[in-house]
N, C-alpha and C positions, 0 to 999 in steps of 0.2 A: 209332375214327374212320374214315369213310368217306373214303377218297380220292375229289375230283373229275375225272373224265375228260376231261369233254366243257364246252366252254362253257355257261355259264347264261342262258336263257333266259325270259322269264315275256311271258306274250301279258294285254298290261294295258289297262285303260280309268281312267283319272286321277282319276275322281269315284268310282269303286267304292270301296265300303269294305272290301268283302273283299280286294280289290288291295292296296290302299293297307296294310293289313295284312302284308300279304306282301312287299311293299317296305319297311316298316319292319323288319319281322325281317332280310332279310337285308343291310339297312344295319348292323343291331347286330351283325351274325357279320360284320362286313365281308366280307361275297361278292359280287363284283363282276358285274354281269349286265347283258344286255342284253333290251330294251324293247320288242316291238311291240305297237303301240296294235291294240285293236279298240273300233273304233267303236260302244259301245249305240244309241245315238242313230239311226246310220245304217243301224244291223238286221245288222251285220256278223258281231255272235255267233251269228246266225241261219243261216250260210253253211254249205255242207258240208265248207269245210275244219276252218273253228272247231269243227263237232262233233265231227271225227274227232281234234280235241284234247281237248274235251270234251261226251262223249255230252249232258249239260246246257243247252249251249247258254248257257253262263255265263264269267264271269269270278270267279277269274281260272284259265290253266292255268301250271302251271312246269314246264318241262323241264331236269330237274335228273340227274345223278347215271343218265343214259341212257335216262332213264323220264320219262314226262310225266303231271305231279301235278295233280290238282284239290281244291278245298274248302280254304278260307285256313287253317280252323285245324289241320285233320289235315296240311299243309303244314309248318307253325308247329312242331308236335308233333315229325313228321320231322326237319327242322332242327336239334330241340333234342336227338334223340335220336344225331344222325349226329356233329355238329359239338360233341362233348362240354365239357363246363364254361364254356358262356357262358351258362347257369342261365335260358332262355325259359321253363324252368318249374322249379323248386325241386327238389330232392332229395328230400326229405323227404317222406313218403308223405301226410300230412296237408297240409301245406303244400301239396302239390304237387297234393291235390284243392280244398281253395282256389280257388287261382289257376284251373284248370278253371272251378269254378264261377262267379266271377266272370267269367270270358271267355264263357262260354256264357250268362251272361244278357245279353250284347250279342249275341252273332254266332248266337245262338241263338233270343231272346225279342226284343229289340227290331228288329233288321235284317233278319231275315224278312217281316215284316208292310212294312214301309219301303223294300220294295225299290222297282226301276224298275216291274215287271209289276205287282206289287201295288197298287201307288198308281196307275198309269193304268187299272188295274179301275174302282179308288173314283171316280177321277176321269170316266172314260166312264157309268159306273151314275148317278153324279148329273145328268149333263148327260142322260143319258135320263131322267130322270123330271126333269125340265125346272130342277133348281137349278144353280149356278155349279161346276163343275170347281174352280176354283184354289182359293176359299173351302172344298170339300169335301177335298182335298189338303192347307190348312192345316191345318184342323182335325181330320184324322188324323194326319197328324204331330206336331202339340201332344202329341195323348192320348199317342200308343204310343212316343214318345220322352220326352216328359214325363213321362212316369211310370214310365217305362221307368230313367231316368237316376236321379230319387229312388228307386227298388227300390236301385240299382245303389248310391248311395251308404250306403242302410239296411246293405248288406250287408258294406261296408266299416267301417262300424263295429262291427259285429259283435265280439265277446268274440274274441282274437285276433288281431286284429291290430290291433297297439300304435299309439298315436295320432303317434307321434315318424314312423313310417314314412315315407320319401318319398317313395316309391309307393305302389302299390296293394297290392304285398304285399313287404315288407323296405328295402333300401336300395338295390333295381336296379331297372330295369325288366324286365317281365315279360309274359308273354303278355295277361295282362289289362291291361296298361298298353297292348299292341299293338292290342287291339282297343278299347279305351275311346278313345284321340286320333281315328278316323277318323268317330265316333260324334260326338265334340264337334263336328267341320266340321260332320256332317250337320244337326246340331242348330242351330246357327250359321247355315247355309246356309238353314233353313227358318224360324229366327227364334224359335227354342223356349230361352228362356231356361235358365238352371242357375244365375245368379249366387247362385242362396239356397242352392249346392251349393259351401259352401267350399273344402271336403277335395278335392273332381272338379277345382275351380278351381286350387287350389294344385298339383293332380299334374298338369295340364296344361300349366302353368307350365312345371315343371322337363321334364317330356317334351321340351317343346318348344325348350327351350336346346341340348338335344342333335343332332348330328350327323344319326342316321339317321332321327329323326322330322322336322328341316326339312328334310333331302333329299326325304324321301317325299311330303311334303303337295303336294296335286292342282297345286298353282301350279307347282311344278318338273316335272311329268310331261308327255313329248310327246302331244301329241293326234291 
């Protein structure tokens, strides 16, 4: 285990799902950190101190451990590699590509296409050739989370893991659980149903009883 040196830091925007990720893991390592907002909204990622956090010009960065980290799940990974036996990812070399794959068909297949940049493309492209912005917004988000999320539960049934599970993979939560709760807001936020996603339903449940996923959810984060 890595000894911490230095306070923890993570420069966050409260609706980001890759933030929100990264605030949910380190609620579950109990690591105590402090918060500054950057504004998407107000083009603050866009600044040159933000970049020289991260060259991306993204959310979110962490400054952890003396070194300032980008990318939620290679974050995620870190954590789980440093901060030994709080199991973000399983042990077990099978198991523990699983869990990847399920995390990566969110932070990987659906929330790339979903991003902020992405959807004000779709959004500007349609109002240039003369149809509705918000109506073209909805219904990209329908498709690429809607279906996005039935993938996501196909895969959860998958041969393997056992239907008793309470998560996504065993009886804890796990990186795929970190990145699946920030995906339901989005989903929620844009009005993209799951209720015919019982299993997604019932682990969102239980995520959400817990500590560091209500700490994490955008309601509790400073703006």
């Amino acid at each position: 285990m890595r000894e911490v040196m230095s306070e923890i830091v993570l420069y966050d925007y409260w609706r980001s799902s890759a933030s929100y990720r990264v605030r949910i893991a380190l609620g579950l390592l109990g690591l105590p950190y402090r918060t500054v907002p950057v504004d998407l909204l107000a083009g603050s990622h866009k600044i040159t101190a933000h970049f020289e956090r991260n060259p991306q010009g993204l959310v979110p960065a962490l400054e952890i451990d003396g070194v300032m980290m980008t990318q939620s799940v290679s974050i995620i990974e870190y954590l789980d590699e440093t901060r030994l036996g709080q199991g973000l990812l399983p042990a077990e070399p099978l198991a523990r590509q699983r869990v990847r794959a399920l995390s990566h068909a969110i932070a990987m297949d659906i929330h790339p296409v979903c991003n902020l940049g992405v959807v004000r493309h779709v959004m500007d492209m349609a109002v240039a050739h003369g149809e509705d912005g918000d109506a073209a917004r909805s219904e990209w988000m329908a498709k690429y989370i809607g279906s996005g999320l039935a993938g996501f539960d196909a895969m959860l049934a998958q041969s393997g893991t056992p239907s008793q599970d309470a998560f996504c993979h065993g009886d804890r939560p796990s990186m795929a659980d970190i990145c699946l709760i920030p995906q339901l807001y989005n989903a929620r936020r844009w009005n993209v149903s799951f209720a015919h996603l019982p299993r997604i339903c019932a682990i969102e449940q239980r995520c959400n009883a817990m500590d560091a996923f209500a700490d994490a959810h955008p309601d509790q984060c400073p703006r």
